[in-house]
Every structure is written in structure tokens, then in C-alpha cells.
VEXVEXZA-129874 format. One line per field, with one value per residue (C-alpha): residue in three letters; x, y, z; residue number from 1. Coordinates in steps of 0.02 Angstrom, whole numbers. Each point is the difference from the previous one (the first is absolute). Example, Ala and Ser with C-alpha at 12.3 -4.5 7.8 and 13.67 -1.06 7.14 Angstrom:
BEGIN
kese <- c(ALA, SER) $
X <- c(615, 69) $
Y <- c(-225, 172) $
Z <- c(390, -33) $
zadren <- c(1, 2) $
//
This chain:
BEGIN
kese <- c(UNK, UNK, UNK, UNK, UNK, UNK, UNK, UNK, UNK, UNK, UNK, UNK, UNK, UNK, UNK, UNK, UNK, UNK, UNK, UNK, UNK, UNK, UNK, UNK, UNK, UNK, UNK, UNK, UNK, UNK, UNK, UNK, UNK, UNK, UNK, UNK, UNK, UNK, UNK, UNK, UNK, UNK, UNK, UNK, UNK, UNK, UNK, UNK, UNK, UNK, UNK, UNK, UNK, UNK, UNK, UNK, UNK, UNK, UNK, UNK, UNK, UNK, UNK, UNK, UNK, UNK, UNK, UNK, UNK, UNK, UNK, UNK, UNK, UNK, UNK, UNK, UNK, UNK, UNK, UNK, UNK, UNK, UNK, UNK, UNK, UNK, UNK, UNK, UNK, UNK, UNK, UNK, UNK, UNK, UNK, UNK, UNK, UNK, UNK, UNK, UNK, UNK, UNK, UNK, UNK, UNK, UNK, UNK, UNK, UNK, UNK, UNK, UNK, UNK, UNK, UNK, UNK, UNK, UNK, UNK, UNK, UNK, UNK, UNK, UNK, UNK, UNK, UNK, UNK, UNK, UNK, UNK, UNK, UNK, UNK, UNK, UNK, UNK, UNK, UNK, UNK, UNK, UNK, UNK, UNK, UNK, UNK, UNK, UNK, UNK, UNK, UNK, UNK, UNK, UNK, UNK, UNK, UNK, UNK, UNK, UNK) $
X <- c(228, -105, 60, -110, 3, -129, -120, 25, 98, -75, -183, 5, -120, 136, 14, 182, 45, -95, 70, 184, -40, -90, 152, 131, -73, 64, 55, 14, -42, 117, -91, -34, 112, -36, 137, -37, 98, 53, 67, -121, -68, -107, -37, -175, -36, -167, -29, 2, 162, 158, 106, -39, 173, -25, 163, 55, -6, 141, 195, 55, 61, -174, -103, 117, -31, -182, -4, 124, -143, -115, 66, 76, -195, -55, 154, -59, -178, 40, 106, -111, -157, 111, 74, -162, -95, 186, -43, -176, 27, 133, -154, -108, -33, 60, -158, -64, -80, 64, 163, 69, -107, 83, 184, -14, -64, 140, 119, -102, 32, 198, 14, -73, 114, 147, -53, -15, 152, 80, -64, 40, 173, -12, -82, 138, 122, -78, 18, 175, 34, -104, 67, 78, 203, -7, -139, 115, 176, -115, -45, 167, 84, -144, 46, 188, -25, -122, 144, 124, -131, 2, 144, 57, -135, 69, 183, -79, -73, 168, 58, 3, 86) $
Y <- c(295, 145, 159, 153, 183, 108, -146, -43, -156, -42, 38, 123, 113, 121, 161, 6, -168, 24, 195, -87, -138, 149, 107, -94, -113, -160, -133, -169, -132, -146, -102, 145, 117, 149, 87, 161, 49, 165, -94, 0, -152, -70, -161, -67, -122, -101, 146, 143, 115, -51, 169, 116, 95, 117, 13, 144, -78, -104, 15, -18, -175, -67, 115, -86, -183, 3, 110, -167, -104, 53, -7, -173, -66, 105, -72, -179, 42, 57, -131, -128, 104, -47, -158, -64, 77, -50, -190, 23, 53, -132, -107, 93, -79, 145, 0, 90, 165, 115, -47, 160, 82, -133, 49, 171, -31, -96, 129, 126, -122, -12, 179, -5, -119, 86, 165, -96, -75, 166, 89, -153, 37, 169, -31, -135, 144, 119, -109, -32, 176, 61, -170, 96, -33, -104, -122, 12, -48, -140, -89, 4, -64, -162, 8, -22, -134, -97, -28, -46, -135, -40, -4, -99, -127, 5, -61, -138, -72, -10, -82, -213, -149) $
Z <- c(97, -48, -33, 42, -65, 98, 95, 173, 14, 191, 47, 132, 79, 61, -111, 55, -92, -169, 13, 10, -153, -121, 49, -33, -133, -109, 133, -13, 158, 46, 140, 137, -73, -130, -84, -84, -151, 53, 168, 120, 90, 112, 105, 41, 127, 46, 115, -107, -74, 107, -98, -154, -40, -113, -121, 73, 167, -45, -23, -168, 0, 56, -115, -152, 76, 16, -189, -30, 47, -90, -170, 60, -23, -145, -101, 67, -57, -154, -36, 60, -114, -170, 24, 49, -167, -83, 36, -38, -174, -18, -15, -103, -178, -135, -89, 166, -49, 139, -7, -50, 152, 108, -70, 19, 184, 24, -73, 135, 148, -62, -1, 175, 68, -51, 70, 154, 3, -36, 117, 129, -43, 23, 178, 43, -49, 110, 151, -28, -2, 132, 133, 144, 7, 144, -93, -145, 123, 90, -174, -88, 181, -30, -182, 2, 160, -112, -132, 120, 61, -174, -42, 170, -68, -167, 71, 116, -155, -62, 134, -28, 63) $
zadren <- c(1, 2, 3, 4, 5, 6, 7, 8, 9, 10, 11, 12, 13, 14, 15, 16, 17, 18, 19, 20, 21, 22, 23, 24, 25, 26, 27, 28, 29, 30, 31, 32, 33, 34, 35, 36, 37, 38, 39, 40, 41, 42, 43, 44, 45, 46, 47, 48, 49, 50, 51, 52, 53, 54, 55, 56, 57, 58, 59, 60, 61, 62, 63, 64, 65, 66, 67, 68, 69, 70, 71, 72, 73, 74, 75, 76, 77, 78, 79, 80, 81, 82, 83, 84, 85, 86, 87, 88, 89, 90, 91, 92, 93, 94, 95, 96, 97, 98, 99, 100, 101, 102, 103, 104, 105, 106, 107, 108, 109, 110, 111, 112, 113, 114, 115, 116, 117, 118, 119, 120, 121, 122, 123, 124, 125, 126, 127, 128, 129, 130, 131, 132, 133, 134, 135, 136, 137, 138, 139, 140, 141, 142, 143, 144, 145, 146, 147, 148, 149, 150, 151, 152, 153, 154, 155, 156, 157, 158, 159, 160, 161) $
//
């Protein structure tokens, strides 16, 4: 996953497309998906740019998903950046020269991750608030049928000759 800060994540001719990424940004891509982190997005097909919606193009709740999104992969990057230089150091002899270079990189890449994760939490916060009241009726209806399913299960384990 690669996150980008002013590039253009797709190659495209089009001056409307690279005026959308250089507008609005950092975005990260999950398979033909790009979500911006002030909460716009786009989709690209094989054929070109299927939708570019700009963030305020889009209600509230979808801005804070696809802003959601986006910090969803940079905390997975970042986590993945310093357990992987974690592990490699794990393996480093401690006569190695660099090694307080390498710790202090390490402290950079946990400082990272937590940002990320905070600000993941913030973003999961935002959609929470922001989910429309009948999203938010719909999911607690599935959530309180899913423990009586569970709870029905629970008893019919119970039940033995």
C-alpha cells in the first residue's frame, strides 16, 4: 500500500483527474479504490475514472467513511513499517554500529503508528456520529437479533439426552 502526498496516484492525461488528486491530496489506494484523507474518493476502472467526488460532494457520513479509510491503511502501514524493522533488529548482533540510528528510527516509526491509530479512532468516531438514524436503528435491530441467535444457540447446546 503506498501512501501519496502531492503525486498522482493513477497516470492520467486528463487535467481534471490530476487537478482532483493535487487538490485534495494524501490518499491512499485499496485495489481500484482511492480514499482521500479529507473524504473524498474516487474509483478507476480499466477504462478510465468511473467517479471523482470531491469531499464536499458528499453527505457527511460518506465523507467520514472514506476519511475512515484512509487512516484504516496508514495505521496498517505504519504498523506494518515498525514491526517489520522491530523483527529486523531483533536479529541484529549488539556490537552493530548503527544500532542507536536503528532505535531511534524505530522510536520514529512507533510514534507514527500511534498517531495513526489515533487518528483511526478519531475517524471511526466520526462515522459513528455522523451514521444517519435510520443506519444507526437498522444496525442495532441486526445487533440485538444476532444475540438472540446466540443466545438461542447457546441454550441448544445445553440441551442433551
Amino acid at each position: 500500500m503506498n501512501i501519496k502526498r502531492k503525486s498522482i496516484e493513477f497516470f492520467s492525461t486528463d487535467p481534471r483527474v490530476q487537478s482532483f488528486f493535487e487538490k485534495h491530496g494524501a490518499h491512499v489506494r485499496i485495489e481500484r479504490e482511492v480514499f482521500f484523507r479529507d473524504g473524498s474518493y474516487g474509483r478507476c476502472s480499466v477504462d478510465g475514472w468511473e467517479s471523482l467526488d470531491g469531499a464536499d460532494d458528499r453527505d457527511k457520513h460518506e465523507r467520514a467513511k472514506a476519511t475512515y479509510r484512509y487512516w484504516q491503511q496508514v495505521a496498517r502501514a505504519a504498523q506494518d513499517d515498525f514491526e517489520q524493522l522491530k523483527e529486523q533488529l531483533e536479529h541484529v548482533p549488539v556490537v552493530y554500529g548503527d544500532a542507536d540510528e536503528e532505535l531511534e528510527e524505530l522510536e520514529k516509526l512507533q510514534r507514527k503508528a500511534r498517531r495513526a491509530r489515533r487518528q483511526l479512532r478519531e475517524a471511526e468516531a466520526a462515522v459513528d456520529e455522523s451514521m444517519p438514524p435510520k443506519e444507526k436503528h437498522r444496525l442495532a435491530l441486526m445487533s440485538a437479533n444476532a444475540k438472540q441467535v446466540q443466545k438461542f444457540r447457546d441454550r441448544l447446546k445445553k440441551v442433551k439426552l
